[in-house]
C-alpha positions in Angstrom: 0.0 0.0 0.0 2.5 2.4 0.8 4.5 1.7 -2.9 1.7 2.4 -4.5 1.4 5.8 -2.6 5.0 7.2 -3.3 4.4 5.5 -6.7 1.4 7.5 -7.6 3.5 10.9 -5.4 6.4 10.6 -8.0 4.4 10.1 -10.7 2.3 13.3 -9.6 5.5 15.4 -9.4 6.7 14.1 -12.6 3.7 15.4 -14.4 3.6 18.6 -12.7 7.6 19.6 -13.3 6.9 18.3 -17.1 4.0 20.6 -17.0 5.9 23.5 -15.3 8.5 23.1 -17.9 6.3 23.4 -21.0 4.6 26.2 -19.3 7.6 28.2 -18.9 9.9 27.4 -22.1 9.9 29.8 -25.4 7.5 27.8 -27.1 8.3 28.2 -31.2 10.9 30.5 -30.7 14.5 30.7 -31.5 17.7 32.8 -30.5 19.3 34.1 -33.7 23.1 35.0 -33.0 23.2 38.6 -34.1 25.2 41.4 -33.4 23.9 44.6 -32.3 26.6 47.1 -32.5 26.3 50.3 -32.7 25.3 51.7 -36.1 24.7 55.2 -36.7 21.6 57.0 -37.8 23.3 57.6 -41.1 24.7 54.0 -42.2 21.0 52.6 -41.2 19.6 55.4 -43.5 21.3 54.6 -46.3 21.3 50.7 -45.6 17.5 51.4 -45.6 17.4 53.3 -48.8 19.2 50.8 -50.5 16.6 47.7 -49.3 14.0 50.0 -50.0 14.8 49.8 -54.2 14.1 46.0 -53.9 11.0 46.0 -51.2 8.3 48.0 -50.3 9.6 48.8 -46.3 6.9 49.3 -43.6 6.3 53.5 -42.7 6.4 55.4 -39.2 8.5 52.4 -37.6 12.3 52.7 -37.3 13.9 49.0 -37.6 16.1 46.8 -35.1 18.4 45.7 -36.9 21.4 43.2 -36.4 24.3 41.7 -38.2 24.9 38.2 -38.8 28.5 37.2 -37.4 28.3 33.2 -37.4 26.5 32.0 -40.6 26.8 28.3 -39.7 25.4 29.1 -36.3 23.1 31.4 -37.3 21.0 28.7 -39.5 21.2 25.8 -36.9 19.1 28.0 -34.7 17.1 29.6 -37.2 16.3 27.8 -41.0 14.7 31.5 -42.1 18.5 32.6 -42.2 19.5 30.0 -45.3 21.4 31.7 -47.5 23.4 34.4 -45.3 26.9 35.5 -44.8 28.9 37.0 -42.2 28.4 40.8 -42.5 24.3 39.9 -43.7 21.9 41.9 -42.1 18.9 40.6 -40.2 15.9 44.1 -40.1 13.0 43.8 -37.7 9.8 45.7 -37.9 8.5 44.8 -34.8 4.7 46.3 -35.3 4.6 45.1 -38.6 5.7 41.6 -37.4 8.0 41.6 -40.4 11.4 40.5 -40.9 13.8 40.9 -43.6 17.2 39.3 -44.2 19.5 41.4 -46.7 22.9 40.9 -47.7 24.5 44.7 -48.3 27.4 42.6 -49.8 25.6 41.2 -52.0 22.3 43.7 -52.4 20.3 40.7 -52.6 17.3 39.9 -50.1 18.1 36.5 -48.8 14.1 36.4 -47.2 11.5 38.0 -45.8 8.7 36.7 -43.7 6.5 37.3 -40.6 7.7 37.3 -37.2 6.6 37.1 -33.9 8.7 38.2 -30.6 8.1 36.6 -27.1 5.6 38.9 -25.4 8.9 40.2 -23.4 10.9 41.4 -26.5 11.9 44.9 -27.2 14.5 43.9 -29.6 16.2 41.7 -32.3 19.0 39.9 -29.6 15.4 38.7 -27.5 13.6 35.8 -29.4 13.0 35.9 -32.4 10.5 33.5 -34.8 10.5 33.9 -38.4 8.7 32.0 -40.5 10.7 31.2 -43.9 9.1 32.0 -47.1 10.3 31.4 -50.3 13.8 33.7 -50.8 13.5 36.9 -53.0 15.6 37.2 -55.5 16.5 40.5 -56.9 
């Protein structure tokens, strides 16, 4: 009788950690390795105005934008980033839910899709979940 007690104990507090667990992990989202350096109001303007001859950029919402440093890494974590190089740029419009890979390098956009942040996210280094669409090629 009292196996069967501790039995059905552990297998209570099994269920409730695996539920705790679920409850608290990023649920479809991903880190993307990004750097956010410092860029000045100037580069992003003309980085901007560049992407802007190939797509049609979302109005009244300045961008967080981030550059790729570890390719490899960069598309273990996150498939949407196929295609990129060091030195590609990963742009965020967070109220239009809208991300944009872009390769200055290059001037090719590697993707675009939507995105949605973890209700805590204020920027691009947060989580970040980007659904891949087909890649646009310029």
């Amino acid at each position: 009788m009292k196996k069967d007690i501790w039995a059905l104990i552990v297998i209570v507090l099994v269920v409730i950690a695996g539920g705790v667990y679920y409850w608290v992990s990023p649920r479809g989202a991903t880190n993307v390795p990004v750097s956010t350096a410092e860029t000045s109001p100037a580069e992003i303007q003309v980085l901007l105005e560049k992407l802007g001859q190939h797509l049609v950029l979302p109005m009244g919402e300045t961008p967080e934008i981030g550059q790729i440093d570890d390719p490899v890494q960069a598309v273990k974590t996150q498939p949407f980033l196929a295609g990129v190089q060091k030195g590609d740029v990963l742009i965020v419009y967070v109220k239009a839910q809208k991300a944009i890979v872009y390769s200055p390098a290059r001037d090719l956009i590697i993707n675009v899709g939507p995105v949605s942040l973890a209700p805590e996210s204020t920027s691009n280094q947060e989580m970040i979940s980007a659904s891949s669409s087909a890649p646009v090629k310029n």
